[in-house]
BASEPA-936115 format. One record per residue (C-alpha): x, y, z. Coordinates in steps of 0.02 Angstrom, whole numbers, padded with zeros to 5 digits, always signed. Example, Ala and Ser with C-alpha at 12.3 -4.5 7.8 and 13.67 -1.06 7.14 Angstrom:
+00615-00225+00390
+00684-00053+00357
END
This chain:
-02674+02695+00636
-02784+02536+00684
-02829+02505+00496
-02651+02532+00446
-02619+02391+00583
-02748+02292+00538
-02705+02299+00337
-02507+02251+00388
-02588+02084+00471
-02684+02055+00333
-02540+02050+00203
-02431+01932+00332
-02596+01819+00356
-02598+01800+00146
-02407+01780+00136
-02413+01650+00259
-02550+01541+00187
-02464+01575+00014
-02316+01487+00091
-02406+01346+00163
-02500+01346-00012
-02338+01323-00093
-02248+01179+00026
-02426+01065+00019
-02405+01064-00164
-02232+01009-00180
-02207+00803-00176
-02170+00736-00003
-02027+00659+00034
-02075+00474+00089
-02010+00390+00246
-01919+00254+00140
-01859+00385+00023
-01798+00478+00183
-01709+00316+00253
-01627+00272+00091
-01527+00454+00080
-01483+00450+00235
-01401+00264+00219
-01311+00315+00052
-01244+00484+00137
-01151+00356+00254
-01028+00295+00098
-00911+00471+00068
-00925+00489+00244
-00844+00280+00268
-00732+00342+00103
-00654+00478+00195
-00600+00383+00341
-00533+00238+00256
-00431+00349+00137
-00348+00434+00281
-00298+00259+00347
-00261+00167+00182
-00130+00288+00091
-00016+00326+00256
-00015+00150+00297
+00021+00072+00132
+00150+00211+00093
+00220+00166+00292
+00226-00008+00238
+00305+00012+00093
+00448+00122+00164
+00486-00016+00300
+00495-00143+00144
+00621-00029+00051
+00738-00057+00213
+00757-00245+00153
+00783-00171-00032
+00912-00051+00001
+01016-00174+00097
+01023-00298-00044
+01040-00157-00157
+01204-00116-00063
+01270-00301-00046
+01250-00299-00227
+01360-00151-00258
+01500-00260-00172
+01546-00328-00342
+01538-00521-00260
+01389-00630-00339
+01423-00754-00190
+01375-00609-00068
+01229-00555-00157
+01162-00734-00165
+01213-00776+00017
+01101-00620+00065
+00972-00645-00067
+00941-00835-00002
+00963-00784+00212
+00847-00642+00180
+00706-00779+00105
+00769-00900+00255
+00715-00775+00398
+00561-00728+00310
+00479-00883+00323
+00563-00951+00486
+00550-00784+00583
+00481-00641+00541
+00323-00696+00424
+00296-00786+00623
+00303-00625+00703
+00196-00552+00577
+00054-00671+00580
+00051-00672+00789
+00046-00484+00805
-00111-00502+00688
-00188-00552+00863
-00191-00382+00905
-00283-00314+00785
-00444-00385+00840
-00386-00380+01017
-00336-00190+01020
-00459-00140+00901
-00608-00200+00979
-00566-00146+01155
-00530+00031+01062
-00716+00017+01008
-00772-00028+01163
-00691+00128+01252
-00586+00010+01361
-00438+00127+01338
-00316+00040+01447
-00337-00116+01366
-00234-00074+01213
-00079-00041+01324
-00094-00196+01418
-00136-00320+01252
+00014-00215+01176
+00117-00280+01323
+00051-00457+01297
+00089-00465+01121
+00266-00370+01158
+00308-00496+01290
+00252-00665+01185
+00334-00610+01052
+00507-00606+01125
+00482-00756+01198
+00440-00817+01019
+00601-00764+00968
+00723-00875+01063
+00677-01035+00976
+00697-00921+00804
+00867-00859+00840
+00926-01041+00909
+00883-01108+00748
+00944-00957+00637
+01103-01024+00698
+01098-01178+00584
+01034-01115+00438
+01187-01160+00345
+01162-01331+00370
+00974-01319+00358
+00993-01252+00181
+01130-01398+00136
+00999-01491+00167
+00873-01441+00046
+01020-01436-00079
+01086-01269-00057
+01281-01219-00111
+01379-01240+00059
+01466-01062+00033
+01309-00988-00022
+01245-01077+00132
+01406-01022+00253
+01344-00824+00198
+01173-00854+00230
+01216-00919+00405
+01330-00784+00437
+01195-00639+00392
+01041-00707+00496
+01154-00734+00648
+01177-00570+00630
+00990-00526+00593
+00959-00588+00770
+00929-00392+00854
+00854-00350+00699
+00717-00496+00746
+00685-00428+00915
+00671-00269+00864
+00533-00328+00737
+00444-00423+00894
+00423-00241+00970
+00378-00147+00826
+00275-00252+00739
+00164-00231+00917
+00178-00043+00905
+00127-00037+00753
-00056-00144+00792
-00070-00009+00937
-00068+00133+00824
-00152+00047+00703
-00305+00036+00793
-00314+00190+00853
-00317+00247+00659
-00134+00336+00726
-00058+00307+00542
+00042+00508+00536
+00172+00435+00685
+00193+00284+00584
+00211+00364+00418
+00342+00474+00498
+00470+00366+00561
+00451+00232+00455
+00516+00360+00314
+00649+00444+00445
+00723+00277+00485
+00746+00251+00301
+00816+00405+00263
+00956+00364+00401
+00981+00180+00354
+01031+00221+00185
+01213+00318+00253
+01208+00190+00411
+01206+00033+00289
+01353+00120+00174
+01441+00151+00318
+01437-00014+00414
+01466-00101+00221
+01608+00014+00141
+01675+00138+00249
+01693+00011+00405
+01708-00151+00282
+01594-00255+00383
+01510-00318+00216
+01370-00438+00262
+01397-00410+00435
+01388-00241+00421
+01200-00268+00306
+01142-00368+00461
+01196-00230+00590
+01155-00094+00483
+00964-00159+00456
+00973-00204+00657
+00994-00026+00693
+00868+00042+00586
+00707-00056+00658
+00776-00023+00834
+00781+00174+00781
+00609+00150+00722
+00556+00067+00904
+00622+00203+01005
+00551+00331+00869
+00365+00254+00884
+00412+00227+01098
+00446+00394+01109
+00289+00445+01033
+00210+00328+01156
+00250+00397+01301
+00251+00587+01262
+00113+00629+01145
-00057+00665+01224
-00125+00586+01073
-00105+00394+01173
-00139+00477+01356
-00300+00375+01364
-00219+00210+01301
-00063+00241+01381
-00031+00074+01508
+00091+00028+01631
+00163-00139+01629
+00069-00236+01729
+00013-00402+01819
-00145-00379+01692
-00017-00379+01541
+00066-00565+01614
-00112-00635+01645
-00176-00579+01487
-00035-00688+01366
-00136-00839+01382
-00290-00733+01296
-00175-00664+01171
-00092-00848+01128
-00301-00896+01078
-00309-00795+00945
-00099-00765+00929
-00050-00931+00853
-00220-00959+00730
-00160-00819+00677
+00028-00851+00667
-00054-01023+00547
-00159-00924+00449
-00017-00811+00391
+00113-00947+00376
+00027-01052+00280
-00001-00932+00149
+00168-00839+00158
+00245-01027+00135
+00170-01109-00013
+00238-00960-00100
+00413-01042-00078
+00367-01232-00093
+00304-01170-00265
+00484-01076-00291
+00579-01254-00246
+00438-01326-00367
+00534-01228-00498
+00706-01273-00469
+00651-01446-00529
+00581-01421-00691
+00680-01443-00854
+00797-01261-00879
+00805-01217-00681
+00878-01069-00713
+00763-00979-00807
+00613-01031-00741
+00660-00991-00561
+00717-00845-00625
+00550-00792-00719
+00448-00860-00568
+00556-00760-00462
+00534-00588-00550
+00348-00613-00562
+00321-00630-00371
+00424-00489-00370
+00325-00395-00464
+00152-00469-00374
+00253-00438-00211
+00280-00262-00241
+00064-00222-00245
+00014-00329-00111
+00077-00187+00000
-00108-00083-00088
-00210-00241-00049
-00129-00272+00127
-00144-00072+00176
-00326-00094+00142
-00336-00258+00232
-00249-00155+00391
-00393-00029+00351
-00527-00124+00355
-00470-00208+00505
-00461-00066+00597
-00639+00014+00541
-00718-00164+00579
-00656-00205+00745
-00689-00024+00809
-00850-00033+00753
-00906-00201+00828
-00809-00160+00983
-00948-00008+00980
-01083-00115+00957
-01106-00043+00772
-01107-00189+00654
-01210-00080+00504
-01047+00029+00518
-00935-00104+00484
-01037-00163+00336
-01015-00009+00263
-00849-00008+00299
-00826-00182+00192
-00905-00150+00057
-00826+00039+00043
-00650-00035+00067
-00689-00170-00074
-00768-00043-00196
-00585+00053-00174
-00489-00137-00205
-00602-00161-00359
-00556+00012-00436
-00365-00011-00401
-00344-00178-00448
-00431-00171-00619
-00343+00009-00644
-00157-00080-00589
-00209-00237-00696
-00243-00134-00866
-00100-00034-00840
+00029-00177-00810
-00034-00283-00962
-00029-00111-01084
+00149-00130-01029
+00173-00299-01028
+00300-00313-01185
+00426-00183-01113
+00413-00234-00918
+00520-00390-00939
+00665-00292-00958
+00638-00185-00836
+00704-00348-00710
+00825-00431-00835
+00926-00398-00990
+00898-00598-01051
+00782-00589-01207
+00736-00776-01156
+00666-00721-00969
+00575-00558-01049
+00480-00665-01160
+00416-00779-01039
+00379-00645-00925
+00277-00562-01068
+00175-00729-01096
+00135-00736-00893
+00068-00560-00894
-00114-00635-00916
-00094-00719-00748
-00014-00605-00685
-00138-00485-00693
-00267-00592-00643
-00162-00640-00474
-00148-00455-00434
-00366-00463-00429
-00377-00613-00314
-00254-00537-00197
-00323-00365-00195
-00482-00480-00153
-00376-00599-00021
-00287-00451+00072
-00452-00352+00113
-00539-00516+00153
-00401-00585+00260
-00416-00392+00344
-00609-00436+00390
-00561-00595+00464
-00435-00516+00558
-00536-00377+00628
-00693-00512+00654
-00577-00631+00748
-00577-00757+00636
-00411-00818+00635
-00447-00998+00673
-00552-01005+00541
-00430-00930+00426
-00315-01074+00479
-00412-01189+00405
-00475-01089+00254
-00274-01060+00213
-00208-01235+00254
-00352-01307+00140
-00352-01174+00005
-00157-01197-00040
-00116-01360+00017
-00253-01472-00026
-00272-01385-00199
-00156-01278-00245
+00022-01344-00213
-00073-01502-00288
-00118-01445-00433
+00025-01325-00468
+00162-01481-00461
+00017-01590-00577
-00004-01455-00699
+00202-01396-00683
+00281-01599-00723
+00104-01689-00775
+00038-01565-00914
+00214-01509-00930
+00138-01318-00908
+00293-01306-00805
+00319-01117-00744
+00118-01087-00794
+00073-01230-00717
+00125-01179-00552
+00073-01004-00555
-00095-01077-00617
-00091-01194-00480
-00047-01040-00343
-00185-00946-00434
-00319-01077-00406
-00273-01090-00231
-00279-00898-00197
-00456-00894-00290
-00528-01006-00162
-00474-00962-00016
-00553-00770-00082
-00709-00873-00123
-00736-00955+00060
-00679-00784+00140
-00801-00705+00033
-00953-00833+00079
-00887-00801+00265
-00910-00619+00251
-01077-00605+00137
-01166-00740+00272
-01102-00666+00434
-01240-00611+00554
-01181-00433+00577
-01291-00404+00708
-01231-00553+00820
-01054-00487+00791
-01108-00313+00848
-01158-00409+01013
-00945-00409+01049
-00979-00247+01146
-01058-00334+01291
-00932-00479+01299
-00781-00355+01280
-00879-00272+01450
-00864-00441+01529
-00673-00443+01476
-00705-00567+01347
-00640-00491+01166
-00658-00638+01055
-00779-00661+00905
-00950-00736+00976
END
C-alpha cells in the first residue's frame, strides 16, 4: 500500500514538471506585447457603444426631419404653386432666423450635461436641462416678434409680395411649433447624454406616424391649407414633448437625473449663456452661408436653373448630413462622458473609432452616388437641362459629402470638448473670410457660376475640417481629462 502511494506521487511529481517543462519552452509574452493587446481590445469594445448611439439617433433625426417633408409634401398636393412656394420660402425663413438659433444654443448642453453625466453629478443634468429649457423660451420672444414681419423682410431682399404675404402667414403660425422646438430640442441633449437614444427613437417615429393623418386633416378635411400645415406641424413637436416628458418623469431609467425646478436651475442660466451663445455663432454661421450662397445664385445669368440645380444639390448633401451629424451627436456624447470621468485615453479612442466609421460611410455613400450620377438628376426634376448640370456637379458633390462627414464629427468633438468659442471663430473665418469670397469671385469673376460657388462653399468647409482637425490631433488629452476636478468644484467648462 505505501509503495502503491509512493509510485502515484511519483507519476504526479513527473506530470507536473512535464507541464512546467512545456510552459518554459513556449515564447513569453512581453510586457509591451501585453500592453499593446490590451489597448487594441479597447476599439470593438468603443465600436459597440458608438453603434448603439449612432444608428437610433441618426434614424431619430431623420424621422423629426421627415415632419418638415411631409408638410410640404401635403401643401404641394394643394394644386396651388403660390402655396407651395409661400411654404417652401417661410420654411427656409424660420430655419435660419429661429430654429437653426435654437439648435446651435441647445448645443450648450451637450458639454454641459454630458460632462456632469461623467462626473456622476446626476442632478446636474435636470437642472442644466432647466437652464437651457428656460433660456430658450426666452430666446423665442424676439423670434416670434420678428416672424411677424417676415413678409416685409423678404420684400426686402426682393421676394414676390404674395409669395411673401404666404410666407408671413405660415411662420406666424409656426410660432407654438417654435416653442415647442425650445423644449424638445433640450430633451433631446438630456437623453442624449445619457446615451438614452430607444425613448428618442420611439416617439420621434410615433409623432410621425400621427402627423401624417393630423396634417391631412387640418389641410383637406378642415381646409385650413397653410394654416392648417403650421398647426398641424405645431401639434406634432408638442406630442413629441409630452411623449419624451412623460418618459421623464415615469421611467426609472432618469430616477438619478431626475431634477426639480429649482433656484439652482435660475442661477445656473448665466453658466449656460457662456457656452449657449458661442455656440448659437458657431452653428449660425455655418447654417447661413449656405443661403448667402443660394441668393449668390439668383444673380447669375439663367436664375432659374441655376438656383434650381444649386437647390437640388443641397438637397441631396442635406439629406446625409443627418449620418455625419448622428455621429457628431455620438461622439459628443462618448467624449464629454469620458472627460467628465476623468478618462481622456477613452475619449481618444472614442475619436478616432467614430472617424474610422465616417471614413467608411462617406467613401462607401460617395462611390455609390457618383455610379449613379447620370440617372439621379431625374430623380429631382424632369428638365433635361437641370439633370445635366446636376450630372456634371456630381464630382463635387461627392467630394462635399467627405468634408462634411469630416466637419459633423469634428464639430461633435468640439462640442463635447467645450469648444464652442473657438468654433465661433473657426466658422466665422472658415466661410466668411474665404469661402463666400471666393465662391462670388469664382461664380461672376471666372464665370464658374453654379461651380464656382459650390467650389467656393467647398473650400470653406475644407478648412474649417482642417483647423478642427489640427485642434483635435494637438489637444492635450490629459489636461482635458483634468475637467473631473473642476466639474467637482461646479465649474463644467473646458480648462
Amino acid at each position: 500500500m505505501e509503495s502503491e502511494r509512493s509510485l502515484w506521487w511519483s507519476i504526479n511529481a513527473i506530470y507536473f514538471n512535464l507541464i512546467l517543462f512545456k510552459f518554459s519552452l513556449e515564447p513569453k509574452e512581453s510586457r509591451g506585447e501585453k500592453k499593446m493587446r490590451e489597448k487594441w481590445r479597447v476599439y470593438p469594445t468603443e465600436l459597440k457603444k458608438v453603434s448603439l448611439i449612432a444608428a437610433p439617433i441618426t434614424t431619430a433625426l431623420v424621422l423629426q426631419y421627415l415632419l418638415q417633408v411631409v408638410t410640404v409634401v401635403i401643401v404641394g398636393h394643394l394644386g396651388d404653386e403660390l402655396l407651395l412656394s409661400g411654404v417652401s420660402i417661410a420654411t427656409s425663413f424660420v430655419r435660419v432666423t429661429g430654429f437653426s438659433l435654437l439648435l446651435g444654443m441647445a448645443g450648450a448642453l451637450e458639454t454641459l450635461c454630458g460632462q456632469a453625466y461623467g462626473a456622476e453629478q446626476y442632478q446636474k443634468l435636470g437642472v442644466y436641462t432647466y437652464s437651457c429649457m428656460i433660456s430658450l423660451i426666452l430666446v423665442c420672444f424676439p423670434i416670434s416678434v420678428l416672424w411677424f414681419f417676415t413678409d416685409k423682410l423678404l420684400i426686402s431682399i426682393g421676394q414676390d409680395p404674395s409669395i411673401s404675404s404666404v410666407a408671413r402667414k405660415y411662420s406666424v403660425f409656426l410660432i407654438p411649433n417654435l416653442f415647442a422646438c425650445a423644449i424638445l430640442q433640450s430633451l433631446l441633449r438630456y437623453f442624449l447624454t445619457q446615451s438614452l437614444i430607444l425613448p428618442l427613437l420611439f416617439s420621434s417615429f410615433a409623432t410621425l406616424c400621427l402627423h401624417i393623418p393630423i396634417c391631412w386633416l387640418f389641410v383637406f378635411h378642415f381646409k385650413l391649407r397653410v394654416v392648417g400645415a403650421a398647426l398641424a406641424l405645431g401639434i406634432s413637436y408638442w406630442l413629441n414633448v409630452i411623449l419624451l416628458a412623460s418618459y421623464v418623469f415615469f421611467s426609472p431609467s432618469c430616477n438619478k437625473t431626475r431634477a426639480p425646478l429649482s433656484r439652482e436651475a435660475i442661477s445656473s442660466i448665466g453658466q449656460f449663456f457662456r457656452l449657449a451663445v458661442p455656440s448659437a455663432v458657431m452653428v449660425c454661421l455655418e447654417w447661413w452661408s449656405y443661403e448667402v450662397i443660394l441668393l449668390l445664385s439668383g444673380l447669375l445669368p439663367n436664375p432659374k436653373v441655376e438656383a434650381s440645380v444649386l437647390s437640388i444639390c443641397f438637397s441631396i448633401t442635406y439629406l446625409h448630413y443627418f449620418i455625419p451629424y448622428g455621429l457628431g451627436a455620438t461622439v459628443s456624447t462618448r467624449v464629454s462622458n469620458e472627460l467628465g470621468a476623468g478618462n481622456p485615453e477613452a475619449a481618444k479612442v472614442a475619436v478616432k473609432v467614430v472617424g474610422a466609421l465616417g471614413i467608411i460611410e462617406s467613401i462607401t455613400v460617395s462611390v455609390i452616388l457618383f455610379g449613379c450620377r447620370n440617372i439621379l438628376g431625374y430623380a429631382f426634376t424632369n428638365d433635361t437641362q437641370i439633370a445635366d448640370h446636376i450630372a456634371s456637379m456630381w464630382p463635387l458633390i461627392c467630394l462635399s459629402i467627405l468634408i462634411d462627414t469630416f466637419l459633423g464629427i469634428l464639430s461633435g468633438v468640439a462640442r463635447g470638448t467645450g469648444w464652442q468659442q473657438l468654433g465661433a471663430y473657426v466658422n466665422l473665418g472658415s466661410y466668411y473670410i474665404v469661402g463666400i469670397p471666393m465662391a462670388a469671385v469664382l461664380a461672376f469673376v471666372a464665370h464658374l457660376r453654379v461651380k464656382g460657388l459650390w467650389i467656393g462653399l467647398v473650400s470653406g468647409a475644407t478648412i474649417q475640417s482642417l483647423l478642427f482637425a489640427l485642434i483635435t490631433i494637438f489637444t492635450n488629452w490629459h489636461k482635458q481629462g483634468q475637467l473631473k476636478h473642476y466639474l467637482e468644484q461646479g465649474c463644467p467648462e473646458s480648462v
